[in-house]
KOLLOMAR-517988 format. One record per atom (N, C-alpha, C): residue number from 1; residue in one letter; atom name; z negated, x, y negated. Coordinates in steps of 0.1 Angstrom, whole numbers, plus 5000, padded with zeros to 4 digits. Each point is the difference from the previous one (the first is absolute). Last residue first. Layout:
N
PT | NUM | A | CA | Z | X | Y
...
This chain:
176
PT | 176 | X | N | 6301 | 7471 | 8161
PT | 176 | X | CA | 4993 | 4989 | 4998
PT | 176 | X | C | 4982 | 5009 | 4999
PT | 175 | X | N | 5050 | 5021 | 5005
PT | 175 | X | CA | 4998 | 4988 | 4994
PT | 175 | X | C | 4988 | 4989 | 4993
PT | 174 | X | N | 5002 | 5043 | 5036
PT | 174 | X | CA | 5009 | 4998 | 4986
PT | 174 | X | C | 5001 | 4988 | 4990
PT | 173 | X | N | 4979 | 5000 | 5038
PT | 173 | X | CA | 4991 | 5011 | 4994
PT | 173 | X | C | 5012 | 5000 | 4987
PT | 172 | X | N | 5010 | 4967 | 5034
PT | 172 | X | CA | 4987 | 4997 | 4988
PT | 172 | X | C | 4996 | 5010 | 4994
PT | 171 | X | N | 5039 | 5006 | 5030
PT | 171 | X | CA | 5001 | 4993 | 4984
PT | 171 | X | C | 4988 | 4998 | 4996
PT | 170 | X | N | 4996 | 5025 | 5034
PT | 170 | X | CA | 5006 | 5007 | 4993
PT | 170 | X | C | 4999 | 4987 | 4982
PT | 169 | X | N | 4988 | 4984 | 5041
PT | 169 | X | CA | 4993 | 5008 | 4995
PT | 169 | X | C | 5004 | 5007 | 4995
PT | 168 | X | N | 5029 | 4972 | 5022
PT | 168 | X | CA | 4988 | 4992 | 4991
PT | 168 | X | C | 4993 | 5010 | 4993
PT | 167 | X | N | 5028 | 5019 | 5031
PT | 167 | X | CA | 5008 | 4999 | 4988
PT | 167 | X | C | 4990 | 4987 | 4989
PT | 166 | X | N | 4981 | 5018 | 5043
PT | 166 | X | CA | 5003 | 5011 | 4992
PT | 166 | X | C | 5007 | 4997 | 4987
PT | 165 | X | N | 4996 | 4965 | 5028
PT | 165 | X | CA | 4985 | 5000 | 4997
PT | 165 | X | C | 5005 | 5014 | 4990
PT | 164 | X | N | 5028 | 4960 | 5017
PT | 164 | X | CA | 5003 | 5011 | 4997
PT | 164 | X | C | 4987 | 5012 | 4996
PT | 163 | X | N | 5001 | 4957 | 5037
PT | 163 | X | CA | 4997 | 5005 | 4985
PT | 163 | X | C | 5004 | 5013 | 5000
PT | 162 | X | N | 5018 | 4964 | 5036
PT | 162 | X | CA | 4994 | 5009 | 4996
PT | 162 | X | C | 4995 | 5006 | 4988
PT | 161 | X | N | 5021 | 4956 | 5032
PT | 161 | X | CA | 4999 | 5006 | 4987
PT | 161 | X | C | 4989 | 5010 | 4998
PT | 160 | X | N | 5031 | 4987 | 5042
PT | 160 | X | CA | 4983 | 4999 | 4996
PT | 160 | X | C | 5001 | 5003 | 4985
PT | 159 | X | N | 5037 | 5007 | 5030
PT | 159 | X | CA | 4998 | 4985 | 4998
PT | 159 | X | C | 4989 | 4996 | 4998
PT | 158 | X | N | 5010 | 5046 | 5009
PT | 158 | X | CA | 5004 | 4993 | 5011
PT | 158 | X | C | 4999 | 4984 | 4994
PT | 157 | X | N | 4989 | 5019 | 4963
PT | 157 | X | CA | 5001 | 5013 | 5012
PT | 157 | X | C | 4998 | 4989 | 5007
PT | 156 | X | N | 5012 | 4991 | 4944
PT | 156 | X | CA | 4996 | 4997 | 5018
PT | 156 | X | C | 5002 | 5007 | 5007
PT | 155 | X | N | 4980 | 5001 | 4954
PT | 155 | X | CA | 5015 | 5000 | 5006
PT | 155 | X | C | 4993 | 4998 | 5015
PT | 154 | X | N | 4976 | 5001 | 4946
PT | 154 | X | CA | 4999 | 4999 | 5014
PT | 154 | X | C | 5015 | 5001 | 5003
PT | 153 | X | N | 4967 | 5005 | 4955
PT | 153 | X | CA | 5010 | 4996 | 5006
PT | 153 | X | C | 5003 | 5006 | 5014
PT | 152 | X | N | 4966 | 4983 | 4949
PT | 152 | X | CA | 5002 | 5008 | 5014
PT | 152 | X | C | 5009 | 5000 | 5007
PT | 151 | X | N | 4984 | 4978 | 4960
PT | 151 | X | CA | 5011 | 5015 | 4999
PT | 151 | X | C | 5005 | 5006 | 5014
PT | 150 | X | N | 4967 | 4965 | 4978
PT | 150 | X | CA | 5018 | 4995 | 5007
PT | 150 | X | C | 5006 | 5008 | 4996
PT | 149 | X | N | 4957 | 5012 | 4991
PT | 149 | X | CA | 4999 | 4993 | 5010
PT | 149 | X | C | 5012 | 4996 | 5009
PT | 148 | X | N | 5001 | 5020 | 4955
PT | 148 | X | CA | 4992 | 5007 | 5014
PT | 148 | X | C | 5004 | 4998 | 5010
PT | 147 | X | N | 4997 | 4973 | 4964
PT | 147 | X | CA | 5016 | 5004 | 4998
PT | 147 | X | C | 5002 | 5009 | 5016
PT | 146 | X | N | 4964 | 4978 | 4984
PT | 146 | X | CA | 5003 | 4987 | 5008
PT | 146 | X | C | 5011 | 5011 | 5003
PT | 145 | X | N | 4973 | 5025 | 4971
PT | 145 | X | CA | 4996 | 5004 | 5014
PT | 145 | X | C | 5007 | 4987 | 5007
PT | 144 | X | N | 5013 | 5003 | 4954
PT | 144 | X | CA | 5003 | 5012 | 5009
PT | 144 | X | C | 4997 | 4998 | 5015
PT | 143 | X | N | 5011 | 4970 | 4960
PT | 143 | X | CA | 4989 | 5003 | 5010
PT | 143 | X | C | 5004 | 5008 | 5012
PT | 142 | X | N | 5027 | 4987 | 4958
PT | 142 | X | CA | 4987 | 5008 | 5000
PT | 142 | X | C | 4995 | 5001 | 5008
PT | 141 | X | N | 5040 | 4978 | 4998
PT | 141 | X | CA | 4988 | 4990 | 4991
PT | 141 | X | C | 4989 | 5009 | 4998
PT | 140 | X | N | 5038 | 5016 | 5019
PT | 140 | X | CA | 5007 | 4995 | 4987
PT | 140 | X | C | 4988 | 4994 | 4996
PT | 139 | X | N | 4992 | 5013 | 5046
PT | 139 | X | CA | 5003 | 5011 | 4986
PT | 139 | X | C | 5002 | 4998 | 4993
PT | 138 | X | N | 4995 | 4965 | 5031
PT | 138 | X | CA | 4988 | 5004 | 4996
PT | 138 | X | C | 5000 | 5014 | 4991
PT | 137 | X | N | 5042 | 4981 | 5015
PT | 137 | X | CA | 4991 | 4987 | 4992
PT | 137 | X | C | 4991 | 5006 | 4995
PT | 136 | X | N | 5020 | 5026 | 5030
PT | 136 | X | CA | 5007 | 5001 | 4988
PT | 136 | X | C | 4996 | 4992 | 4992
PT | 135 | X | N | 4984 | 5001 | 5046
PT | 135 | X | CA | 5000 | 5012 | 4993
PT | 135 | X | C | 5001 | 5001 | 4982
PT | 134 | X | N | 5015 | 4957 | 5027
PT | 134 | X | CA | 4986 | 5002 | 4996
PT | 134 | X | C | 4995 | 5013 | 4998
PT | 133 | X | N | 5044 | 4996 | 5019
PT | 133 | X | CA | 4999 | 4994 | 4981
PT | 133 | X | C | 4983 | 4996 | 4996
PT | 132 | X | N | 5033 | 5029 | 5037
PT | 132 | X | CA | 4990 | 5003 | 4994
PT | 132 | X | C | 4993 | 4992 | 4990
PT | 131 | X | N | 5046 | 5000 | 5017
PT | 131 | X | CA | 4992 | 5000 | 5008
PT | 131 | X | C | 4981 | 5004 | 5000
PT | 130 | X | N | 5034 | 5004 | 4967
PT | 130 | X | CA | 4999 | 4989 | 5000
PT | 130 | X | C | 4993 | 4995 | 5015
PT | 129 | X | N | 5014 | 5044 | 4981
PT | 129 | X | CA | 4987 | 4995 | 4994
PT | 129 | X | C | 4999 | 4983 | 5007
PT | 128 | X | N | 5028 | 5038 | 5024
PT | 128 | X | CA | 5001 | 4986 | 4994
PT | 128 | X | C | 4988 | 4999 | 4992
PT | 127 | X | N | 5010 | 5032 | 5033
PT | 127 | X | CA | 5015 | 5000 | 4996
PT | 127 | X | C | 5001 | 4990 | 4989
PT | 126 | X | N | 4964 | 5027 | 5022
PT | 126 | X | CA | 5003 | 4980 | 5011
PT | 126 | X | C | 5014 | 5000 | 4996
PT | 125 | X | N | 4980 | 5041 | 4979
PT | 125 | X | CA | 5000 | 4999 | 5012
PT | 125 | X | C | 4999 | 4990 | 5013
PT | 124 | X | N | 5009 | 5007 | 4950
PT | 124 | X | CA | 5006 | 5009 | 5005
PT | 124 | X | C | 4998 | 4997 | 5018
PT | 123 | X | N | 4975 | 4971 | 4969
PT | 123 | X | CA | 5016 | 4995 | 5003
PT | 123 | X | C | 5008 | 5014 | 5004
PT | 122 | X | N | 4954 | 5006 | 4994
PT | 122 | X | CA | 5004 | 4992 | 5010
PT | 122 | X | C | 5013 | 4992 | 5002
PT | 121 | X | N | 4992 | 5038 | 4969
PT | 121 | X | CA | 4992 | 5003 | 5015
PT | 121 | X | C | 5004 | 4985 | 5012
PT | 120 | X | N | 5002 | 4993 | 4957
PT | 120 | X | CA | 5012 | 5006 | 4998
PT | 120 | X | C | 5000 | 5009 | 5012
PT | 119 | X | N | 4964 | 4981 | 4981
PT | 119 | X | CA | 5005 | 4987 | 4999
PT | 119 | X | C | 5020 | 5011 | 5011
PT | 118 | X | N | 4961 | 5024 | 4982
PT | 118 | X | CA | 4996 | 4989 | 5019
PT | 118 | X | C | 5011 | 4994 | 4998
PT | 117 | X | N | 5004 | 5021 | 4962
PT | 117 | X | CA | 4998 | 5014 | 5012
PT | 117 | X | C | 5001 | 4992 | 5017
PT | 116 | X | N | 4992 | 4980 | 4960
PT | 116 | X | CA | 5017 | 4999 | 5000
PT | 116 | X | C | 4999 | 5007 | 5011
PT | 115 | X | N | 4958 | 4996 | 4987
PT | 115 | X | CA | 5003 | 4989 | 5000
PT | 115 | X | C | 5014 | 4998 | 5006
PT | 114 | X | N | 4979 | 5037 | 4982
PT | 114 | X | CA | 4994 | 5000 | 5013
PT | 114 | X | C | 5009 | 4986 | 5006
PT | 113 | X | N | 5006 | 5017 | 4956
PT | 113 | X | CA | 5003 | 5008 | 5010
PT | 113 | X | C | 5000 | 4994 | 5016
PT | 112 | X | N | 5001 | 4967 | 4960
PT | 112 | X | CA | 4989 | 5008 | 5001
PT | 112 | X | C | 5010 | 5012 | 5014
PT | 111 | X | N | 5024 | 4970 | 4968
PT | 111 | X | CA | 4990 | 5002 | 4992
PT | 111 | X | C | 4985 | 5010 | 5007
PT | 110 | X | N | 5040 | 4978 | 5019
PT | 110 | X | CA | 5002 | 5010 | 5002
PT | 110 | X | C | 4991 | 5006 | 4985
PT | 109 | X | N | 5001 | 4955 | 5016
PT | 109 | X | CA | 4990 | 5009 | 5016
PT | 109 | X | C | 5008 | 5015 | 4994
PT | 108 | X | N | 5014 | 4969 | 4975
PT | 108 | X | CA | 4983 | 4998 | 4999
PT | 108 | X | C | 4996 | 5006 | 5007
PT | 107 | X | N | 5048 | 4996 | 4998
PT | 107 | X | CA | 4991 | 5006 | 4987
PT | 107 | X | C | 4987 | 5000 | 4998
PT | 106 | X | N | 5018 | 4977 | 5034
PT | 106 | X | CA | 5006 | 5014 | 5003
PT | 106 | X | C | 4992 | 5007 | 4992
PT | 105 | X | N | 5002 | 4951 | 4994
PT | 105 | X | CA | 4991 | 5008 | 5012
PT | 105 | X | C | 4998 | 5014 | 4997
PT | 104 | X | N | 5035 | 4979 | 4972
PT | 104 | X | CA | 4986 | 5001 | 4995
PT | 104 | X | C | 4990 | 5007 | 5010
PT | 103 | X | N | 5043 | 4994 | 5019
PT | 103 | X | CA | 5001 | 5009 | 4985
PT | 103 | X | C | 4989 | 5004 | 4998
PT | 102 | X | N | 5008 | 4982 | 5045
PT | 102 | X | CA | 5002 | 4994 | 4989
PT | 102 | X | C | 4993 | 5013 | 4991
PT | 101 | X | N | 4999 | 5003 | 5050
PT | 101 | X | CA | 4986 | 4993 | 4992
PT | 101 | X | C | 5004 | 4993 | 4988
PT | 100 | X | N | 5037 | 5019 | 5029
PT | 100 | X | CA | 4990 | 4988 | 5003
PT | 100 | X | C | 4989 | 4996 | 4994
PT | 99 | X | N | 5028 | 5031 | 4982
PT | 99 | X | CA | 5007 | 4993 | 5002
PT | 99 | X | C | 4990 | 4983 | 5007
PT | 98 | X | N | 4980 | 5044 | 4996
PT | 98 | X | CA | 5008 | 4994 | 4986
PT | 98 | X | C | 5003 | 4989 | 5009
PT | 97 | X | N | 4999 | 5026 | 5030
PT | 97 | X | CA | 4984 | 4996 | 4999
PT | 97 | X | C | 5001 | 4991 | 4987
PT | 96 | X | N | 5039 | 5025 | 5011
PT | 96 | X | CA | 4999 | 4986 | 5006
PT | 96 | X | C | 4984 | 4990 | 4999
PT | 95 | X | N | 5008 | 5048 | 4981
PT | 95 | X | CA | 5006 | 4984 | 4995
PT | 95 | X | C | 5001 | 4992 | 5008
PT | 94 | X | N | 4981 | 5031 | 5020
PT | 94 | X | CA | 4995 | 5000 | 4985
PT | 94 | X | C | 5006 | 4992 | 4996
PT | 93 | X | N | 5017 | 5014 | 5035
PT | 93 | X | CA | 4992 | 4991 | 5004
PT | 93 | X | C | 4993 | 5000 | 4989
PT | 92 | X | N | 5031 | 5029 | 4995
PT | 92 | X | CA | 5006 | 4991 | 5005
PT | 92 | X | C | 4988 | 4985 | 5000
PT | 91 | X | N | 4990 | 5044 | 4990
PT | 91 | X | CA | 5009 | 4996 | 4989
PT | 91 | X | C | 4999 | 4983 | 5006
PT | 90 | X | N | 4989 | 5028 | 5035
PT | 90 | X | CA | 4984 | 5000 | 4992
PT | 90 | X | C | 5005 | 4990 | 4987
PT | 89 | X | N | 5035 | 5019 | 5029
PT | 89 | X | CA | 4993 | 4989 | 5006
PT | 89 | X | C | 4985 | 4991 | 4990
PT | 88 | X | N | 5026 | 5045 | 4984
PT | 88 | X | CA | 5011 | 4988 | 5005
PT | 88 | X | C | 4991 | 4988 | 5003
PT | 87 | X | N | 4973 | 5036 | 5006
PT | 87 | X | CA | 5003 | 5003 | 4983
PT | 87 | X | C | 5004 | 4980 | 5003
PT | 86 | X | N | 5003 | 5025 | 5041
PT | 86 | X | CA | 4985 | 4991 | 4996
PT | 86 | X | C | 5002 | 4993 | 4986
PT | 85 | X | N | 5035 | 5025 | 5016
PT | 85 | X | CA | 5006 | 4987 | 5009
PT | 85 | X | C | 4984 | 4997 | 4991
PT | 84 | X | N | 5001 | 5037 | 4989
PT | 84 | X | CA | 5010 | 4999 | 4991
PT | 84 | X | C | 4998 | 4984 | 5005
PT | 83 | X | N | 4978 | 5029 | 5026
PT | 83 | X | CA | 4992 | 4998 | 4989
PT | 83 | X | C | 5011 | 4993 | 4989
PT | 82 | X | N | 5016 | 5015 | 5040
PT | 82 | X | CA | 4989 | 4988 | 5007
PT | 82 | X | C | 4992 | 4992 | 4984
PT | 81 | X | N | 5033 | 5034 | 4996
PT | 81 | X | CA | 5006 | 4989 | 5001
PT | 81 | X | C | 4990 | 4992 | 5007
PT | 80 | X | N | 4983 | 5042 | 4998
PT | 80 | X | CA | 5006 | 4999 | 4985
PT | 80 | X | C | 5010 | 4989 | 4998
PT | 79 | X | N | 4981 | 5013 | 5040
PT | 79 | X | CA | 4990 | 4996 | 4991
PT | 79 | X | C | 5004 | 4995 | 4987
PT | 78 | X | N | 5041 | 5002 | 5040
PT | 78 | X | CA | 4989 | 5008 | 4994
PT | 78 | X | C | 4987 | 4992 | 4990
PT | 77 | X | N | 5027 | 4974 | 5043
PT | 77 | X | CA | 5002 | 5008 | 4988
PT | 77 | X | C | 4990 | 5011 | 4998
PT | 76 | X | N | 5035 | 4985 | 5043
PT | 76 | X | CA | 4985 | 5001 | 4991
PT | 76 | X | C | 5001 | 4998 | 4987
PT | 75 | X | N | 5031 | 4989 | 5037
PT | 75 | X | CA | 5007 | 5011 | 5000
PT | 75 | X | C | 4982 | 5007 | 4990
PT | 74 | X | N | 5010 | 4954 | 5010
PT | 74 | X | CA | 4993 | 5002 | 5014
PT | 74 | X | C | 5004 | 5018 | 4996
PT | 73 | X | N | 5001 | 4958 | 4968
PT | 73 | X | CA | 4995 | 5014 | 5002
PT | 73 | X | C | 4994 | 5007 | 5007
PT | 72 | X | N | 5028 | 4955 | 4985
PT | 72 | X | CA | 4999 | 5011 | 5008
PT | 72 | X | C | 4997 | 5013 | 4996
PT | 71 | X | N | 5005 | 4941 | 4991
PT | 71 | X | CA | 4994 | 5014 | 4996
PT | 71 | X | C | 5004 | 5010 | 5011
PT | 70 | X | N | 5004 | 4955 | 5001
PT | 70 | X | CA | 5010 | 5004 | 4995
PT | 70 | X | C | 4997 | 5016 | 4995
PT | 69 | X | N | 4974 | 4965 | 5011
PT | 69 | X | CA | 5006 | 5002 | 5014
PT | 69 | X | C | 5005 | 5010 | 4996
PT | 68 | X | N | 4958 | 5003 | 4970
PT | 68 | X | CA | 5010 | 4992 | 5006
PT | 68 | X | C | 5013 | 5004 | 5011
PT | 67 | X | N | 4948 | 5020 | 4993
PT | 67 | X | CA | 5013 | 5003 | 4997
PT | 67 | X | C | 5004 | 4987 | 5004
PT | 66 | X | N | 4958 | 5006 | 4975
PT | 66 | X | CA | 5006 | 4995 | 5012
PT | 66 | X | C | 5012 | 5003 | 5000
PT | 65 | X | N | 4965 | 5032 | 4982
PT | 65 | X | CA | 5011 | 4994 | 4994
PT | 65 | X | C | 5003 | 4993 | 5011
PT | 64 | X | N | 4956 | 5028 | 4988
PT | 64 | X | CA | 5004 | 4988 | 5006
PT | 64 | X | C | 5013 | 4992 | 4993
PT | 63 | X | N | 4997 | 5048 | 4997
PT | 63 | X | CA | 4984 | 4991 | 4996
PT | 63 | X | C | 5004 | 4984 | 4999
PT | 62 | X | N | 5029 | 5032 | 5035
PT | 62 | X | CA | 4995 | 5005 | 4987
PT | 62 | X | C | 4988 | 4991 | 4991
PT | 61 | X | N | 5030 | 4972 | 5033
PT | 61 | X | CA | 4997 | 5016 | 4993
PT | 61 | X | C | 4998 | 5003 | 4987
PT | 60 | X | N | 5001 | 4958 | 5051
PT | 60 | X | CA | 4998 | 5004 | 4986
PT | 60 | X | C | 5001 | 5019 | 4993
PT | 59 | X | N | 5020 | 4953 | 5037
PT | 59 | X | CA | 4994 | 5014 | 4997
PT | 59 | X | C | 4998 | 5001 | 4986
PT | 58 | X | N | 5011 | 4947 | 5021
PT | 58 | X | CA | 5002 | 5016 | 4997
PT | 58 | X | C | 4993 | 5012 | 4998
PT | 57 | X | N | 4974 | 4965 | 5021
PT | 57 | X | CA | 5013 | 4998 | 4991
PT | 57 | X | C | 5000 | 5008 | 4999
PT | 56 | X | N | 4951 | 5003 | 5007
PT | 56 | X | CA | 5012 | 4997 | 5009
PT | 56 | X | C | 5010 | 4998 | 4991
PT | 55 | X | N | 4955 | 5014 | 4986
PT | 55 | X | CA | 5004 | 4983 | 4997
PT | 55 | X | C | 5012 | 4995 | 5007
PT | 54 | X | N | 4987 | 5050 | 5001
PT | 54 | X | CA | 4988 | 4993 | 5009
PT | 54 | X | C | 5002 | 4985 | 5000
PT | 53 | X | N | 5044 | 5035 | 4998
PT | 53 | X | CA | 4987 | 4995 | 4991
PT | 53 | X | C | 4991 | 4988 | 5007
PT | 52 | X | N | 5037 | 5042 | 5011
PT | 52 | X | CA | 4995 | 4986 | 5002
PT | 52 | X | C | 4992 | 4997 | 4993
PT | 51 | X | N | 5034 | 5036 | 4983
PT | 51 | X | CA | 4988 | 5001 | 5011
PT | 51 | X | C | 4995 | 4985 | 4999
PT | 50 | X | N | 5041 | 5040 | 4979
PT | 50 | X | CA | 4993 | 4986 | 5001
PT | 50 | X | C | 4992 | 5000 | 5014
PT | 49 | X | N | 5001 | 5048 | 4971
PT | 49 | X | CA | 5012 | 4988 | 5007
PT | 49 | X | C | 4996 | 4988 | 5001
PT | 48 | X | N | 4994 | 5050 | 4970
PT | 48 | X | CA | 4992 | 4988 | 5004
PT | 48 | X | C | 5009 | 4991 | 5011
PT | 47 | X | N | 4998 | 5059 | 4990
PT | 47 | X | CA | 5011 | 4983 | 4995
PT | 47 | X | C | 4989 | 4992 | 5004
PT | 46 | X | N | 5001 | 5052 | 5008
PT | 46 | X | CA | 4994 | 4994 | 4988
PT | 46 | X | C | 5005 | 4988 | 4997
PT | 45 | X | N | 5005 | 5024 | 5042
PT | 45 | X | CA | 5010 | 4995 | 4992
PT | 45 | X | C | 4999 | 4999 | 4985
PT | 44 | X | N | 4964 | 5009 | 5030
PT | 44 | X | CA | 5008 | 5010 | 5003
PT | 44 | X | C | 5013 | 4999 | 4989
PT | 43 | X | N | 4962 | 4968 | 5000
PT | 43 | X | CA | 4999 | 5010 | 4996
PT | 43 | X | C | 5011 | 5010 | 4998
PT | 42 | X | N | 5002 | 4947 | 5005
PT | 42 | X | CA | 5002 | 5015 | 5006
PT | 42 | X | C | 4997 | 5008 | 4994
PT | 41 | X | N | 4983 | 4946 | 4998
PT | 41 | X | CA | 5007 | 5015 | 4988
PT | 41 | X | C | 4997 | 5009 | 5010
PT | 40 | X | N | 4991 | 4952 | 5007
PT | 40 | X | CA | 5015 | 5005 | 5001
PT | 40 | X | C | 5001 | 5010 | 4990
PT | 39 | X | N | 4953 | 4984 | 4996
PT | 39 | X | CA | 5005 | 4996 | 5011
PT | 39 | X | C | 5017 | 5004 | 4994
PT | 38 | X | N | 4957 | 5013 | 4976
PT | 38 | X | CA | 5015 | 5001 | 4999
PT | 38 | X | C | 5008 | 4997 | 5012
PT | 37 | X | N | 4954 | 4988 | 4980
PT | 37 | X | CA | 5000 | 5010 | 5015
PT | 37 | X | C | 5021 | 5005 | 5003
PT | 36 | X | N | 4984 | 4976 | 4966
PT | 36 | X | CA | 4991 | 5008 | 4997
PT | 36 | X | C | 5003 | 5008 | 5011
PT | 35 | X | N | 5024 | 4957 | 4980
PT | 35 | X | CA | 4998 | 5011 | 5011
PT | 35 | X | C | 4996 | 5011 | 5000
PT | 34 | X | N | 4995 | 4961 | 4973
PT | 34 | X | CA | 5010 | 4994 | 5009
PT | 34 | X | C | 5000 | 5008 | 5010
PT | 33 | X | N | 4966 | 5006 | 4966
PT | 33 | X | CA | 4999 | 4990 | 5005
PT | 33 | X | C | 5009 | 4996 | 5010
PT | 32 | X | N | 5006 | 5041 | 4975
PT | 32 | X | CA | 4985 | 4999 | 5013
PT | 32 | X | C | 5001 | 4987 | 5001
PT | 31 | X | N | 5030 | 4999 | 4969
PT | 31 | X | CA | 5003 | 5010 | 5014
PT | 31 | X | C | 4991 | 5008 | 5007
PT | 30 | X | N | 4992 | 4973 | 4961
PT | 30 | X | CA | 5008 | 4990 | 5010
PT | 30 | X | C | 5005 | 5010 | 5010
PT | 29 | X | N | 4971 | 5021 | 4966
PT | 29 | X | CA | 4997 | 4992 | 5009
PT | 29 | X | C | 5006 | 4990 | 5005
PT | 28 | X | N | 5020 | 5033 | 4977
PT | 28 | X | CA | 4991 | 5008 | 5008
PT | 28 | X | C | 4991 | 4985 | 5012
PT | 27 | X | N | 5025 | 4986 | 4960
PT | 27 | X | CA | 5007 | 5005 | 5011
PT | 27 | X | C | 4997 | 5008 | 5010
PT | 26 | X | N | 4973 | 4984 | 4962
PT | 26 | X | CA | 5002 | 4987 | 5007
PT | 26 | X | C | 5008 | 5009 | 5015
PT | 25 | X | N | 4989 | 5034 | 4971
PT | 25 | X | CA | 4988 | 4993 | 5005
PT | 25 | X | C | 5004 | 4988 | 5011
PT | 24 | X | N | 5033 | 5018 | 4966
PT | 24 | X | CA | 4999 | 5008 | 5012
PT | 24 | X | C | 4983 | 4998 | 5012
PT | 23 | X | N | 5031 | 4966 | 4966
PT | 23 | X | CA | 4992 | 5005 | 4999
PT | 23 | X | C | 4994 | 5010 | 5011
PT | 22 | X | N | 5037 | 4965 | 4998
PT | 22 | X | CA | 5003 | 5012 | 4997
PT | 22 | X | C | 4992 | 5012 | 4998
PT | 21 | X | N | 4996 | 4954 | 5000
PT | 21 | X | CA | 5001 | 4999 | 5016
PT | 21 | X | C | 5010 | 5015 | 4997
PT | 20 | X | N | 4982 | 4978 | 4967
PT | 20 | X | CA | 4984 | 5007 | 5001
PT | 20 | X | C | 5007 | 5003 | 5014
PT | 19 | X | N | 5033 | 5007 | 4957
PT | 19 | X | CA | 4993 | 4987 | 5007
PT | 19 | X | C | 4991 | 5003 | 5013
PT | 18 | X | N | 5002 | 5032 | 4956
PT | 18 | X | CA | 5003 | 4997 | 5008
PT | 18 | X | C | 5000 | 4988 | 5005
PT | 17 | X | N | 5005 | 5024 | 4949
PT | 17 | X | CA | 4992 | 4990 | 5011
PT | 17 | X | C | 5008 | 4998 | 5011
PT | 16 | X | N | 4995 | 5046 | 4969
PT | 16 | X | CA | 5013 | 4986 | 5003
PT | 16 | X | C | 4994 | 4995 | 5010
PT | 15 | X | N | 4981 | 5031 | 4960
PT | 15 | X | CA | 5002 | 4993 | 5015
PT | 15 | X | C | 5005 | 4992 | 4999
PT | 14 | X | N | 4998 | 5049 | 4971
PT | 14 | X | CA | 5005 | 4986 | 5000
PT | 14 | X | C | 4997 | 4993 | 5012
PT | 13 | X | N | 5001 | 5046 | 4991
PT | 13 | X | CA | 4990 | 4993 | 4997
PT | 13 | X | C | 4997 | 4984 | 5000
PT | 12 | X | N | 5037 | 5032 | 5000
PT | 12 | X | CA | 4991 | 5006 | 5012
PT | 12 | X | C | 4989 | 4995 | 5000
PT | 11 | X | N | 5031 | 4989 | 4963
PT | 11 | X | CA | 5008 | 4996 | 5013
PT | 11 | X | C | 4985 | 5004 | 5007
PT | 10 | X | N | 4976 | 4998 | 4957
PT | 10 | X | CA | 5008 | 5013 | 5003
PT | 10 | X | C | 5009 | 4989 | 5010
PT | 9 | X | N | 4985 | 4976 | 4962
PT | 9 | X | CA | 4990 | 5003 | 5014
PT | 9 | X | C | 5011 | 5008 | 5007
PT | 8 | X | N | 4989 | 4991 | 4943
PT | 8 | X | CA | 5009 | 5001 | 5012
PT | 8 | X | C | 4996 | 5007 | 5013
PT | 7 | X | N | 4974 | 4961 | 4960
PT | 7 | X | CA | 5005 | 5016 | 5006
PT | 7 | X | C | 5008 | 5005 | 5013
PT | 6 | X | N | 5002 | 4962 | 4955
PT | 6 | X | CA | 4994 | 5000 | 5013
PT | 6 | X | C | 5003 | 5017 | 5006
PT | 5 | X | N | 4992 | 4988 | 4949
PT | 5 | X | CA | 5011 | 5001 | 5009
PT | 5 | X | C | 4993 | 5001 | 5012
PT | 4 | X | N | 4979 | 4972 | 4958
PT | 4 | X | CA | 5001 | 5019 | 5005
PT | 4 | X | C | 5010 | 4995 | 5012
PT | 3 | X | N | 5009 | 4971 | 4955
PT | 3 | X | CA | 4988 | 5002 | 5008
PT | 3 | X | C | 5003 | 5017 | 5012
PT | 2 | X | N | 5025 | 4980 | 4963
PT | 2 | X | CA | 5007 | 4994 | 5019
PT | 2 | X | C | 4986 | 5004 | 5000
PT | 1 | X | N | 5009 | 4990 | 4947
PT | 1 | X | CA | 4992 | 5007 | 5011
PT | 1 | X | C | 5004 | 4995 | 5013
């Protein structure tokens, strides 16, 4: 006796797990968070271009890409490459988020939605989990609200550190 046969799940039925920086929710929300107000998008043209960013250094496009020196996209892009360069960048910094938190870390903060969501929010947008290591201490240990706290993030205007207040508040509603 094989015992009863497993049942066959139609192709069109089947789910194929996504990673969470692909999820149409997370990506809806990193692009309200980087640019909602779509700073360097021509309407007339329908292209995006590069545009100063409030943290100074190079220009940035499309949902916050720092352009390097070497970049040029003084000619635009479309949505459909702003969203391709997001995809690209969102990949990218995901494993580096790996890379610096270590294997096990990684695997622990990607057990809750919410958790990889913040964790991958803020190395999208410093460039570094590692600039953040009391955020990341108090997520891996559970404590959300210490996690909160050393979430917040600032840049300097004229040499004042300023609070990101719109992009703070976004991540607690999502996130926290």
């Amino acid at each position: 006796y094989q015992g009863p046969e497993e049942p066959v799940v139609p192709i069109e039925e089947q789910v194929i797990p996504i990673e969470y920086y692909e999820h149409p929710d997370f990506i809806s929300y990193m692009k309200n968070a980087e640019n909602a107000d779509r700073t360097g998008y021509d309407p007339v043209k329908k292209l995006r271009f590069p545009h100063t960013s409030p943290e100074g250094g190079n220009k940035t496009i499309a949902y916050g890409y720092k352009l390097k020196d070497s970049d040029d996209f003084s000619k635009g892009i479309t949505e459909e490459q702003a969203n391709e360069l997001l995809n690209k960048q969102l990949r990218k910094f995901d494993q580096k988020m790996q890379k610096e938190l270590g294997a096990a870390n990684y695997k622990k903060l990607k057990k809750n939605d919410k958790d990889i969501g913040a964790g991958l929010d803020i190395t999208y947008n410093t460039g570094s989990s590692l600039l953040f290591p009391n955020f990341f201490k108090a997520l891996l240990r559970g404590d959300r609200g210490s996690a909160l706290s050393e979430s917040k993030r600032y840049y300097k205007k004229n040499g004042i550190p300023t609070e990101l207040t719109r992009r703070n508040k976004l991540f607690k509603n999502q996130f926290f």
